[in-house]
C-alpha positions in Angstrom: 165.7 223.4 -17.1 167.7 226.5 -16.7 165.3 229.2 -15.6 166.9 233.3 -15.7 164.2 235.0 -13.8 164.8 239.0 -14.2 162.9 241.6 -12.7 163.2 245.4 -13.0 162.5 246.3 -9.5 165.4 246.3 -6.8 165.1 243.3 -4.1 166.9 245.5 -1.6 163.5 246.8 -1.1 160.0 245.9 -0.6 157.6 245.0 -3.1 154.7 242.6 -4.4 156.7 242.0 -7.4 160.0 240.9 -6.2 158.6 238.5 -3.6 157.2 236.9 -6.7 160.5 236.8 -8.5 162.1 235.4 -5.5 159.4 233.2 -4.2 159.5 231.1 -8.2 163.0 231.0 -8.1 163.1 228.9 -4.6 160.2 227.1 -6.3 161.6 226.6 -9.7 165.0 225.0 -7.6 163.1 222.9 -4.9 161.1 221.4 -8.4 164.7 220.2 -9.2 165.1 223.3 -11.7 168.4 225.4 -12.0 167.2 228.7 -11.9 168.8 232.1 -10.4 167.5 236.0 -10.2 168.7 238.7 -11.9 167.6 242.1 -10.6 168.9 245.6 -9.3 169.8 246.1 -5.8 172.8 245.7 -4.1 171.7 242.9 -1.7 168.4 240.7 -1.2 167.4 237.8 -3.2 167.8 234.2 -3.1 171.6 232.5 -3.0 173.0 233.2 -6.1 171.3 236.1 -7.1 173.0 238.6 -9.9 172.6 242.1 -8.7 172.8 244.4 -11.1 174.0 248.4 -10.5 172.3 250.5 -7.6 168.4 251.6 -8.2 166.6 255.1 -8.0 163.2 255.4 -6.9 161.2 256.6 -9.6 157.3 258.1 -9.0 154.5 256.3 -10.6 151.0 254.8 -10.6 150.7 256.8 -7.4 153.5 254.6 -6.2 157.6 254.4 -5.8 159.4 252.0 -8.4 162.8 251.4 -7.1 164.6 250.8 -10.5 167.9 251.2 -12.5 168.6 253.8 -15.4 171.9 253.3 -15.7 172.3 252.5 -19.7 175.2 249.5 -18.2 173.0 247.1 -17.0 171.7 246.3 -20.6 174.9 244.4 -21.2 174.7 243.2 -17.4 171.6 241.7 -18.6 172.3 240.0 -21.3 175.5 238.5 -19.9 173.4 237.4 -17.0 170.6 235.8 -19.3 173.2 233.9 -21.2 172.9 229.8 -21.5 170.0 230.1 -19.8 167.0 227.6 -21.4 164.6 230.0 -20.7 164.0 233.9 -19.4 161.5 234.6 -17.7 161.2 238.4 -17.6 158.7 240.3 -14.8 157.4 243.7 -16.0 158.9 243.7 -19.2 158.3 247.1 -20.1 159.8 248.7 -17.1 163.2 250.5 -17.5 166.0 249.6 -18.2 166.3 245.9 -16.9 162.8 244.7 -18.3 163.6 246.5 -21.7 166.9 244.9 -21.9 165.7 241.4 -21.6 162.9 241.6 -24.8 166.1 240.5 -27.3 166.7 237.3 -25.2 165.0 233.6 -26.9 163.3 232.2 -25.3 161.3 234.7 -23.4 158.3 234.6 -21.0 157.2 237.9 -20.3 154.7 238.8 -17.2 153.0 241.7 -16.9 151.6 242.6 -13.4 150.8 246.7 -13.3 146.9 247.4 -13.9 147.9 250.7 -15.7 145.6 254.0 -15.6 142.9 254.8 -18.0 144.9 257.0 -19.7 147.6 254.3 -20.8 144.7 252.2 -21.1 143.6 254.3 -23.8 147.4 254.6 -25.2 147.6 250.9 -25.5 144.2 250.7 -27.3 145.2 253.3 -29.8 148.6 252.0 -30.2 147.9 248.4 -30.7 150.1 248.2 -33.9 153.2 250.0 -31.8 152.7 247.9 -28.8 152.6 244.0 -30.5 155.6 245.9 -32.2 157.3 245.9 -29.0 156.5 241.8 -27.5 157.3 240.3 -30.8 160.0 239.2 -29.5 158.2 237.6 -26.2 157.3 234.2 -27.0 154.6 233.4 -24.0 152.9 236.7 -22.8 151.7 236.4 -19.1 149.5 238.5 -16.9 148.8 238.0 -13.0 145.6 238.9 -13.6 142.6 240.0 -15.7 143.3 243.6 -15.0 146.4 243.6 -16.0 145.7 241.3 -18.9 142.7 243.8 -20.2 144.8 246.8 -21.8 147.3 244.4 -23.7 144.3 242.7 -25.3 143.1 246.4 -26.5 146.4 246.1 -28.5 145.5 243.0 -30.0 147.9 240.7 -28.0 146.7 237.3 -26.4 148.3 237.2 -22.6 147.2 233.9 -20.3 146.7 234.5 -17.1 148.8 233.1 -14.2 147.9 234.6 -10.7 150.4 235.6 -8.8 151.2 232.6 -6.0 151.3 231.7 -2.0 152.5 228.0 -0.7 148.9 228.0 1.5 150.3 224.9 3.2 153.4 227.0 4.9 151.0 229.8 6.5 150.1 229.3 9.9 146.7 230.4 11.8 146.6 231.4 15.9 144.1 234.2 14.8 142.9 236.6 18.3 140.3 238.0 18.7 140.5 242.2 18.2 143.5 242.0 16.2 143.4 244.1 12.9 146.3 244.4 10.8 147.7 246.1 7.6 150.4 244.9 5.4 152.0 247.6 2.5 154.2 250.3 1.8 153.6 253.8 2.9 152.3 254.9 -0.2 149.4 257.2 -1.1 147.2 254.6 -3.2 148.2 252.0 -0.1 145.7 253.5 1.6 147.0 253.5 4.9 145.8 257.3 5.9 142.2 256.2 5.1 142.4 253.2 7.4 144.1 255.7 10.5 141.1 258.3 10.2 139.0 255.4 10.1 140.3 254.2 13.3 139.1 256.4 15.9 135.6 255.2 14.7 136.5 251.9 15.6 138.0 252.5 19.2 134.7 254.1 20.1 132.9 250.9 19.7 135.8 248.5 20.3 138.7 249.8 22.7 140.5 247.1 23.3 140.8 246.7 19.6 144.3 247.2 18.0 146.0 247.8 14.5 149.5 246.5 13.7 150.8 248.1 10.4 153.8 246.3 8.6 155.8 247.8 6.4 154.9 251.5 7.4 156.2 253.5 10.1 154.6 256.4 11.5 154.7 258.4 15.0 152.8 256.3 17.5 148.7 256.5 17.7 146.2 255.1 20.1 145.3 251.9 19.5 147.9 251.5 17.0 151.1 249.7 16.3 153.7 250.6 13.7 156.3 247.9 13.0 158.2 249.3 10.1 159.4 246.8 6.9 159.8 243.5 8.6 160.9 240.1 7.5 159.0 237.6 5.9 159.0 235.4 8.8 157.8 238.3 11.1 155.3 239.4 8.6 153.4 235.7 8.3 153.5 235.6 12.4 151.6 238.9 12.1 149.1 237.1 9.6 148.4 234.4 11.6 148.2 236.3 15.1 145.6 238.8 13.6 141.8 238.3 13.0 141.0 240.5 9.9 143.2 242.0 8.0 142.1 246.2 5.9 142.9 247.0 2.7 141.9 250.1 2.4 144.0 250.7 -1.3 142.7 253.5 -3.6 143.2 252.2 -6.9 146.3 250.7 -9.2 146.0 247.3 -8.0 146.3 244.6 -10.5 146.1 241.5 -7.9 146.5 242.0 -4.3 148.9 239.2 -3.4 148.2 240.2 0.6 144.4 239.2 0.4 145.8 235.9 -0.3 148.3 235.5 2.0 145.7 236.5 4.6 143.4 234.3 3.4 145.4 231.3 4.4 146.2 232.8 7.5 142.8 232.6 8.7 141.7 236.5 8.6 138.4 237.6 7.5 138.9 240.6 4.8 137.9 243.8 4.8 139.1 245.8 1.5 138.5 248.2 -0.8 135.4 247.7 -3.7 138.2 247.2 -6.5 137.8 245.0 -9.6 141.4 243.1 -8.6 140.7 242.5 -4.9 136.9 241.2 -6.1 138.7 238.7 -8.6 141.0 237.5 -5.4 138.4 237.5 -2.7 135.3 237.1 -4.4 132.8 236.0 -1.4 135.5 236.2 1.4 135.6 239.7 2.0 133.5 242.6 3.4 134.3 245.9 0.9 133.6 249.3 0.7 134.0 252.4 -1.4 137.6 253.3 -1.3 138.8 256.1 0.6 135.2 256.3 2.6 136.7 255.8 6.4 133.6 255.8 7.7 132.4 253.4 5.7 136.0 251.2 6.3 135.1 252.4 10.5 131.7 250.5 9.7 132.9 247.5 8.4 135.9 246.7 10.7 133.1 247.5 13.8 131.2 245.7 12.4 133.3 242.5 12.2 134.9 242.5 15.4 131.5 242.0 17.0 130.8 239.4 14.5 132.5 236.3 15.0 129.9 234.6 13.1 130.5 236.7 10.8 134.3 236.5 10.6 134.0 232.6 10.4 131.7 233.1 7.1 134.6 235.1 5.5 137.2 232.5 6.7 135.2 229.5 5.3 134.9 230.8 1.7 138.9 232.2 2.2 139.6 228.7 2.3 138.4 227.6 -0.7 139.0 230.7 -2.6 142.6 230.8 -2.1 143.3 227.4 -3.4 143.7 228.9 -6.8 146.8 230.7 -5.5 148.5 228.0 -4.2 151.8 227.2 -5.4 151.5 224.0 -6.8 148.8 225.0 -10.1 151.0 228.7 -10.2 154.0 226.6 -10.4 152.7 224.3 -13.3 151.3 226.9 -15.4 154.7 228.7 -15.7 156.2 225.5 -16.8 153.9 225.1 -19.1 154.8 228.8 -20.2 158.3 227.8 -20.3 158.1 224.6 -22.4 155.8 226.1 -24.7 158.2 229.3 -24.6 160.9 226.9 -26.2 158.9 225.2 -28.1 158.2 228.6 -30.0 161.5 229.5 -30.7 162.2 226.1 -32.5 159.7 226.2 -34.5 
């Protein structure tokens, strides 16, 4: 099967949704698939991949979305979808590369944002307007339930397909004091909630140290700031690191690295949010986001449990086999032959 993949957001930089986009394209291909990436950026991506014009980083859900607005790349779109047997679109309403793919047959679409109450409350008034705008889509996805909830409000019918880790290909040499934090340095990230928590846990624990990847800051005690990294250096982080913070404030519709570092063998400590509860369920300690001192609490608290940590690490195991690649995988196949299927009909 030919498989176009698109997604909206530029792989020159880093984000939760292109590793997705990449990470089914190498799966799609090692299945025996022919499938490629479409998406803005001007580098990144698997071989093959068609980059579309430069991106602009546009504000939003208290985040960055590196994307393109240049009216061109509708055609670039379209001319890059072309013969394929299938598009697989992520974010389709995300401008201008998601909206240009919702004329291609046939067409999975996968949602992934957990909007705010206020669109929440658009989509639900706008039901009629919004199936107006997937008619077109012939398999609606969503990673999640959160992100799932606000397109049923408009009467639409979205399955949901987690997002997806190969838990085979993570490795463990967890050490004892190690915390770590993986995401951008965004607001809603919650990265300065975890650094004023920190201090609190240096007091009981100094030997204790944080690595954050992805963020780079001025150097602080006890802290160590390794900037965007690769993949590889990223995982090696995982698996060196006992429990892993995420201290995010809100917007999350998944929380792909709760997964990862569940089959790297951290315990979690994260944020009470309806999305990292789906993920983690039993495997994680949480607490009210942006409390630090309830965060400096938790993290204590764990290091001098290694009891404790082993509980977490147990039920990470078998949470996190509904992530693994293999059922992720199958379900968007299924999407895909059903997708055709559809359009025959």
């Amino acid at each position: 099967m030919k498989v176009a993949v698109v997604c909206p957001y530029a792989v020159d930089h880093f984000g939760g949704v292109q590793h997705q986009a990449i990470q089914l394209v190498d799966w799609l291909r090692e299945a025996g698939h022919d499938s490629k990436l479409i998406a803005p950026g001007r580098s990144g991506g698997p071989l093959g991949t068609e980059h579309l014009r430069s991106s602009v980083n546009v504000p939003g859900n208290r985040s960055v979305s590196p994307i393109s607005l240049n009216p061109l790349v509708y055609r670039q779109v379209l001319e890059a979808v072309d013969g394929a047997d299938v598009v697989h679109v992520h974010e389709p309403l995300m401008p201008l590369v998601g909206w240009a793919t919702l004329g291609a047959r046939p067409l999975v679409a996968t949602v992934h944002a957990s909007p705010s109450r206020l669109v929440r409350t658009m989509y639900h008034r706008a039901g009629r307007g919004v199936r107006k705008i997937f008619r077109n889509v012939d398999v609606l996805t969503a990673v999640s339930e959160a992100a799932a909830a606000p397109l049923r409000l408009s009467g639409l019918h979205p399955r949901v397909i987690p997002n997806g880790i190969d838990v085979a290909s993570y490795t463990r040499d967890n050490r004892p004091g190690t915390v770590v934090f993986v995401g951008r340095d965004d607001p809603r990230k919650g990265l300065d909630v975890l650094l004023d928590a920190w201090p609190g846990v240096l007091e009981r624990h100094p030997e204790a140290v944080l690595t954050v990847v992805g963020t780079a800051r001025p150097t602080r005690e006890g802290v160590r700031f390794l900037g965007v990294v690769s993949e590889d250096v990223k995982r090696r982080v995982l698996s060196e690191s006992s429990i892993l913070v995420a201290p995010n404030l809100g917007g999350e519709s998944f929380g792909i690295v709760l997964a990862e570092a569940m089959a790297s063998g951290c315990a979690l400590v994260a944020s009470r949010l309806d999305a990292f509860a789906k993920v983690a369920g039993g495997a994680a300690k949480f607490f009210p986001p942006g409390d630090s001192g309830a965060l400096a609490n938790a993290v204590a608290g764990l290091l001098a449990d290694p009891k404790g940590q082993r509980r977490l690490t147990k039920a990470a195991d078998r949470a996190v086999k509904a992530f693994d690649r293999s059922s992720v995988l199958d379900a968007y196949l299924k999407a895909y032959g059903d997708a055709v299927e559809h359009t025959g009909s």
